[in-house]
C-alpha positions as CSV (number, residue, x, y, z in Angstrom):
1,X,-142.1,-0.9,-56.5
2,X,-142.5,-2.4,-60.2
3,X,-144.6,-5.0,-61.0
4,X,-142.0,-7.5,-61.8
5,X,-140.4,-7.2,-57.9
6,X,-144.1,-7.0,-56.9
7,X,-143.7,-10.8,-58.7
8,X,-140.4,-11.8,-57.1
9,X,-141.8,-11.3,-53.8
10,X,-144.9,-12.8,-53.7
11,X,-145.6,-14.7,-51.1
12,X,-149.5,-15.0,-51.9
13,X,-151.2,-17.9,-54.3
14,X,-149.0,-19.1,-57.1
15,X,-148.6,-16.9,-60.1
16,X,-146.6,-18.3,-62.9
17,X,-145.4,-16.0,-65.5
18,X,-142.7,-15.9,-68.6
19,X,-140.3,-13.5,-67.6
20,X,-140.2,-11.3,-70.3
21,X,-143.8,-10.7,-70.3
22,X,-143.4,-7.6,-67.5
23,X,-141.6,-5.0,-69.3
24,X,-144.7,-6.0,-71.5
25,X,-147.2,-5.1,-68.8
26,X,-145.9,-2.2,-67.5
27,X,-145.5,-0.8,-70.9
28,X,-149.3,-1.0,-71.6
29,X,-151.2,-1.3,-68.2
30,X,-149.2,1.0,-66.3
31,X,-151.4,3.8,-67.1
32,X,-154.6,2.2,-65.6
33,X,-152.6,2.1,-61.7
34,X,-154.8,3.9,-59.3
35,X,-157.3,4.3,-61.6
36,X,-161.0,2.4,-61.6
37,X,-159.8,0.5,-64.0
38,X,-161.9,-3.2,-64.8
39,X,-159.8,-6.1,-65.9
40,X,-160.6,-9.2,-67.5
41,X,-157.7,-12.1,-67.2
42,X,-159.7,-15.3,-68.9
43,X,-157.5,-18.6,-67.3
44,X,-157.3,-18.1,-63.7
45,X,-154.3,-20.4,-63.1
46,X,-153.6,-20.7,-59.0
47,X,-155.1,-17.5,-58.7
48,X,-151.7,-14.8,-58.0
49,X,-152.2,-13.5,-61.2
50,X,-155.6,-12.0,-60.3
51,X,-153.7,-11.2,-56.8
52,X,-150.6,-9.6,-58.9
53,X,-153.1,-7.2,-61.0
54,X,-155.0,-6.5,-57.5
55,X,-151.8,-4.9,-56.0
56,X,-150.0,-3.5,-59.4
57,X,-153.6,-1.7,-60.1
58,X,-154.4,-0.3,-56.8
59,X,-157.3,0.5,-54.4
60,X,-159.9,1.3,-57.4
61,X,-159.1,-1.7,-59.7
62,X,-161.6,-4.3,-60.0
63,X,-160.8,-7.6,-61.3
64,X,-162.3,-10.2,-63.3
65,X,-161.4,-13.6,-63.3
66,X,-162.7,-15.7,-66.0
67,X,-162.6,-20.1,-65.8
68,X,-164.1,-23.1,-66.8
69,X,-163.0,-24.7,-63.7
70,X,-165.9,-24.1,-60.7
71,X,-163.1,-24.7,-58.0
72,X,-161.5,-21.3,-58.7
73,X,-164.5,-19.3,-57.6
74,X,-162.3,-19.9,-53.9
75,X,-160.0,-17.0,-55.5
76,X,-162.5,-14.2,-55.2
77,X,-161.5,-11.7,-52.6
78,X,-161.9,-8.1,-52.3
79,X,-161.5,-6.0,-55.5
80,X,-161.6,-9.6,-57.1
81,X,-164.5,-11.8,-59.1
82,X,-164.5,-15.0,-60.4
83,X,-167.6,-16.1,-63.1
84,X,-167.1,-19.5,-64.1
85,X,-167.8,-20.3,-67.9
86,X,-166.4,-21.6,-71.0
87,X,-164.4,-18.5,-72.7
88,X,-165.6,-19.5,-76.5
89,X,-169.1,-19.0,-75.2
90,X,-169.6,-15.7,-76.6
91,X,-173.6,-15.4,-74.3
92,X,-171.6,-16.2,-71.3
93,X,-168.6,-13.6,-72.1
94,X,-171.5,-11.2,-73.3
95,X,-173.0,-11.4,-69.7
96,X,-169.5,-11.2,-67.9
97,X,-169.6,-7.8,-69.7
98,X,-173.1,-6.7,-69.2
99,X,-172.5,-7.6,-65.5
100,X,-169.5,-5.3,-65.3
101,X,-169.3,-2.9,-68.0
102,X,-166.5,-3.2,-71.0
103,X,-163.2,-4.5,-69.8
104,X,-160.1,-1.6,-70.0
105,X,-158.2,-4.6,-70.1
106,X,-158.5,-8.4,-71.5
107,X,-155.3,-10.8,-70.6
108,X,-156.1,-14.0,-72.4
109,X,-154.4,-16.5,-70.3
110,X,-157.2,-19.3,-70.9
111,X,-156.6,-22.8,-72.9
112,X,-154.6,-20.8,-75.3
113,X,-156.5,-23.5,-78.4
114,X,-156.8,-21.4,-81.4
115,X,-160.1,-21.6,-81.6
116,X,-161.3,-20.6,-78.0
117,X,-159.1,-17.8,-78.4
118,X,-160.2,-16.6,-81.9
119,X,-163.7,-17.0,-80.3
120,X,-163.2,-14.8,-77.3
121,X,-161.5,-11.9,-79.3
122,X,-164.5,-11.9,-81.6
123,X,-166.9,-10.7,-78.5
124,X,-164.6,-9.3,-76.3
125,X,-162.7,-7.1,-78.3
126,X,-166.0,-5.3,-79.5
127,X,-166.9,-4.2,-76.1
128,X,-163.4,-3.6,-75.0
129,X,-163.1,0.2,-73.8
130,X,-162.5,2.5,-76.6
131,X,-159.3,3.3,-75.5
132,X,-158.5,-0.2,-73.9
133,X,-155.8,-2.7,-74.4
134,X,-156.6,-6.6,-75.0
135,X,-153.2,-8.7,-74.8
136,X,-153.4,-12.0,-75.6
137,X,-150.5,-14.3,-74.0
138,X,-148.6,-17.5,-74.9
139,X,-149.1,-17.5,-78.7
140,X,-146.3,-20.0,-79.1
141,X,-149.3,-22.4,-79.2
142,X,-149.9,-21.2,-82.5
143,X,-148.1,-23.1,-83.7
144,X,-148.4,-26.5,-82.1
145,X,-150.9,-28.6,-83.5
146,X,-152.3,-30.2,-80.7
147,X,-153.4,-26.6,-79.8
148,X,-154.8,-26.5,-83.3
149,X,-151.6,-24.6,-84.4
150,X,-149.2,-24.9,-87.1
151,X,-146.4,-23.1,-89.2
152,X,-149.0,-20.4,-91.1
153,X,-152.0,-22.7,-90.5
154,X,-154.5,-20.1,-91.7
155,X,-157.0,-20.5,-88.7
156,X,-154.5,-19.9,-86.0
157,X,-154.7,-16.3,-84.0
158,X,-151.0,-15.6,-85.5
159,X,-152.4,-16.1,-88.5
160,X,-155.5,-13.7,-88.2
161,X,-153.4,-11.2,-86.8
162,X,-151.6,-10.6,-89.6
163,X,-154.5,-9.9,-91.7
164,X,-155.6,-7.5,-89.0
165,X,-152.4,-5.7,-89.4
166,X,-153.6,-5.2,-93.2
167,X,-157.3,-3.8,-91.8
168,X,-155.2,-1.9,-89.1
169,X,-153.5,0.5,-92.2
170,X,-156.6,-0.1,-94.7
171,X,-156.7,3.5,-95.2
172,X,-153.4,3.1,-97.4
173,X,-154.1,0.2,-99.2
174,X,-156.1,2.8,-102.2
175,X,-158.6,1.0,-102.4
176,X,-157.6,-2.8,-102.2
177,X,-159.4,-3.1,-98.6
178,X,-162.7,-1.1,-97.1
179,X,-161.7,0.4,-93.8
180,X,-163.4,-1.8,-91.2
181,X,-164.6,-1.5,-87.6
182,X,-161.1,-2.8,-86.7
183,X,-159.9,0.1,-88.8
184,X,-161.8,2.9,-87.0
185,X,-161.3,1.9,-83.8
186,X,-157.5,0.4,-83.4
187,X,-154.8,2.9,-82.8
188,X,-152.0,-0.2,-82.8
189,X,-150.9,-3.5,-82.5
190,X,-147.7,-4.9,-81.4
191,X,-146.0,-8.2,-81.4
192,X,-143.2,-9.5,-79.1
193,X,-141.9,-13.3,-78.5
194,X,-145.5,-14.9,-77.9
195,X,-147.2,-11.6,-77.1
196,X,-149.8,-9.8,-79.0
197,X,-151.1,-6.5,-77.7
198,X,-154.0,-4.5,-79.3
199,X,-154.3,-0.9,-78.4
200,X,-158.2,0.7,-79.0
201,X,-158.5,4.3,-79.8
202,X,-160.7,6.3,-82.2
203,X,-159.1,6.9,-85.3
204,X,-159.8,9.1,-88.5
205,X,-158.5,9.7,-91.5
206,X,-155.0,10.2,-91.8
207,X,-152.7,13.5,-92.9
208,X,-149.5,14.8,-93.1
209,X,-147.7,18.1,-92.4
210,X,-144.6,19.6,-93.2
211,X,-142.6,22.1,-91.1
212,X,-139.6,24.1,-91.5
213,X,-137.8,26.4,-94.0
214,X,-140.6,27.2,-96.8
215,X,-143.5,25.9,-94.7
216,X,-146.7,28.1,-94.0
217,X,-149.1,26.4,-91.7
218,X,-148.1,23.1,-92.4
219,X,-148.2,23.4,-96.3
220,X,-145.2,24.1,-98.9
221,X,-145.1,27.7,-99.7
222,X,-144.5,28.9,-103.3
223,X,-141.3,30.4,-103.4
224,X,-141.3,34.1,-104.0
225,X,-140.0,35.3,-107.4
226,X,-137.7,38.7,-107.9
227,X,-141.0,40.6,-109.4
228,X,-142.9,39.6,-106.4
């Protein structure tokens, strides 16, 4: 079973999903399955999402829903918890964590505003697991205005991203940008149609090897001349 037929079968609470968002999941969650993996999904919706992730992620998954609204605290169930709060409160999403220990996962599904979304990527993503993944959904929004979006409006998360692209490969840039925390602890970033996914993982500095013909241990060998 994949997750998307997992979806088309569901006959639990509603869970309401762009289709092309599952061979996004499975690309990047399906590592944590039958693992004691913990999951943050901020925007609880009618509660099948948390339900989908319950029965993609197995036995030892726990799941965190995250809402402003107090009447989805009915979709806690086994392996499931709701905390209801405002997602750009970073004490409140400082707590959530504290409570359950860093997320492997964040799914930003919340109000998708720019600026409740830029606020809960600058506390979650911190105490995201070093090797976790933070995938932030629905970034069409960025550029509507009454989302507080707009065409390269410089505040938008689209916008931010692509200056966390330059931090992500600051190591190149000679000089032009300090390595940052975002540096040192991103291994990538990718972008599909309203989709962005961060992937965490300790980095260092980079290097190169060649191999082949002429090669000795990864370096260029001096070729030999006739007196040698």
């Amino acid at each position: 079973m994949t997750l998307w037929s997992d979806f088309l079968s569901n006959r639990k609470r509603v869970a309401h999903k762009w289709t092309h968002y599952f061979p996004v999941y499975e690309r990047h969650f399906g590592r944590y399955a039958n693992t004691d993996v913990v999951l943050f999904e901020i925007g609880c919706g009618q509660g099948g999402s948390l339900q989908m992730w319950k029965q993609y992620l197995g036995p030892y998954a726990r799941i965190v829903g995250i809402d402003n609204r107090p009447e989805c605290a009915a979709y806690a169930e086994h392996q499931i918890e709701i905390r209801i709060g405002d997602q750009a409160d970073s004490a409140f999403l400082d707590g959530v964590c504290d409570e359950f220990g860093s997320p492997d996962i964040v799914i930003d599904d919340g109000s998708h505003i720019m600026e409740h979304v830029n606020a809960s990527f600058t506390t979650l993503y911190p105490r995201l697991e070093r090797r976790g993944v933070y995938l932030v959904e629905d970034m069409q929004t960025a550029y509507w205005p009454n989302y507080g979006g707009g065409l390269r409006r410089p505040d938008t998360f689209v916008e931010r991203c692509k200056g966390l692209v330059d931090e992500l490969n600051a190591r190149s840039s000679r000089g032009a940008l300090p390595p940052t925390e975002f540096t040192r602890t991103t291994l990538s970033m990718h972008f599909y149609a309203n989709v962005v996914v961060f992937e965490k993982g300790r980095t260092g500095p980079l290097a190169s090897m060649k191999t082949g013909k002429g090669t000795r241990n990864g370096k260029l060998r001096k070729p030999k001349t006739k007196a040698e």
